[in-house]
C-alpha positions in Angstrom: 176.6 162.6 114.6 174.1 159.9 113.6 175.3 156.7 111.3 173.2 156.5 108.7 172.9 153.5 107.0 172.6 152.9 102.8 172.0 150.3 100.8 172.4 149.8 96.9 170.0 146.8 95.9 169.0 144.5 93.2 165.7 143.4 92.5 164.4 140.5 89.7 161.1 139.7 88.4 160.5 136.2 87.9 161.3 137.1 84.2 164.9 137.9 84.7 164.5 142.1 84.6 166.7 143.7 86.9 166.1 147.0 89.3 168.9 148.9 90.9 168.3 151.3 93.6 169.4 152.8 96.9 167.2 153.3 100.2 168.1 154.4 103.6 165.7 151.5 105.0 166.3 148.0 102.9 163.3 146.1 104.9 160.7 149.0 104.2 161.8 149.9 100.3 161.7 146.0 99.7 158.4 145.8 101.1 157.2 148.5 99.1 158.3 146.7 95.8 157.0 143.1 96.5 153.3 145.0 97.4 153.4 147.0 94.2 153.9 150.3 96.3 156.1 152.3 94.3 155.0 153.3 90.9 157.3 152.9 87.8 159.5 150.6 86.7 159.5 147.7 89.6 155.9 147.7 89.6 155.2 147.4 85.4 158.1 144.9 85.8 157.0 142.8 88.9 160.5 143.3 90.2 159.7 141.6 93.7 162.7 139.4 94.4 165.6 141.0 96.3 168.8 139.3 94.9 171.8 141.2 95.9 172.6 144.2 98.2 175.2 146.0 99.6 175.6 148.1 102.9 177.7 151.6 102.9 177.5 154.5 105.5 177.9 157.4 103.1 175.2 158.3 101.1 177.2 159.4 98.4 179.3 156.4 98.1 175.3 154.9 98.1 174.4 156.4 95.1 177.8 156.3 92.9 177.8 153.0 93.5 174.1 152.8 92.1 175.0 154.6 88.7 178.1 152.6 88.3 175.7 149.6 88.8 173.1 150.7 86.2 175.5 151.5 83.9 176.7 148.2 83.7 175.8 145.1 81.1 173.4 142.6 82.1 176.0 139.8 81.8 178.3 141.9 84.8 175.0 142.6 86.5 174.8 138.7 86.6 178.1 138.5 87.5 177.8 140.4 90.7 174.7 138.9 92.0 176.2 135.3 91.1 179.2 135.9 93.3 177.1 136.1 96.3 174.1 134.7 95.7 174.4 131.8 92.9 170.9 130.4 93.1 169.4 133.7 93.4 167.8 133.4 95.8 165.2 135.6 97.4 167.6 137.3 100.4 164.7 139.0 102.3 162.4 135.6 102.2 163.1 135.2 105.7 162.5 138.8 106.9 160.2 139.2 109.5 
């Protein structure tokens, strides 16, 4: 059997609105976003900075973790992407 890898993510436009998804392919789905690829909300938005992620193997662990994301405040939103990234920075910057 083939590991799979899945990744819930956050993105933020330079105005502070916040995207949460899951991909199977982090690089690719974050390229997609910064060059407007992906029609809907990250695109009206310009929701092009990747500020938080997190890895899983299961796909459905991927995607509970997603809704439990998006159903939360902004303020624990904030919360979670401060606890690893406090400056928000821009984690895929220095992606290649």
């Amino acid at each position: 059997m083939q590991d799979r890898q899945y990744f819930v993510y956050i993105m933020a436009s330079a105005s502070g609105t916040l995207y949460t998804g899951v991909a199977n392919n982090l690089y690719k789905r974050v390229w997609q976003h910064k060059n407007d690829l992906i029609e809907g909300f990250t695109k009206k938005y310009q929701c092009h900075k990747l500020v938080h992620f997190e890895e899983t193997g299961d796909v459905e662990s991927a995607i509970t973790r997603e809704k439990q994301i998006k159903g939360w405040s902004r303020r624990k939103k904030e919360a979670l992407i401060k606890s690893k990234n406090p400056h928000w920075k821009d984690l895929s910057d220095d992606w290649k």
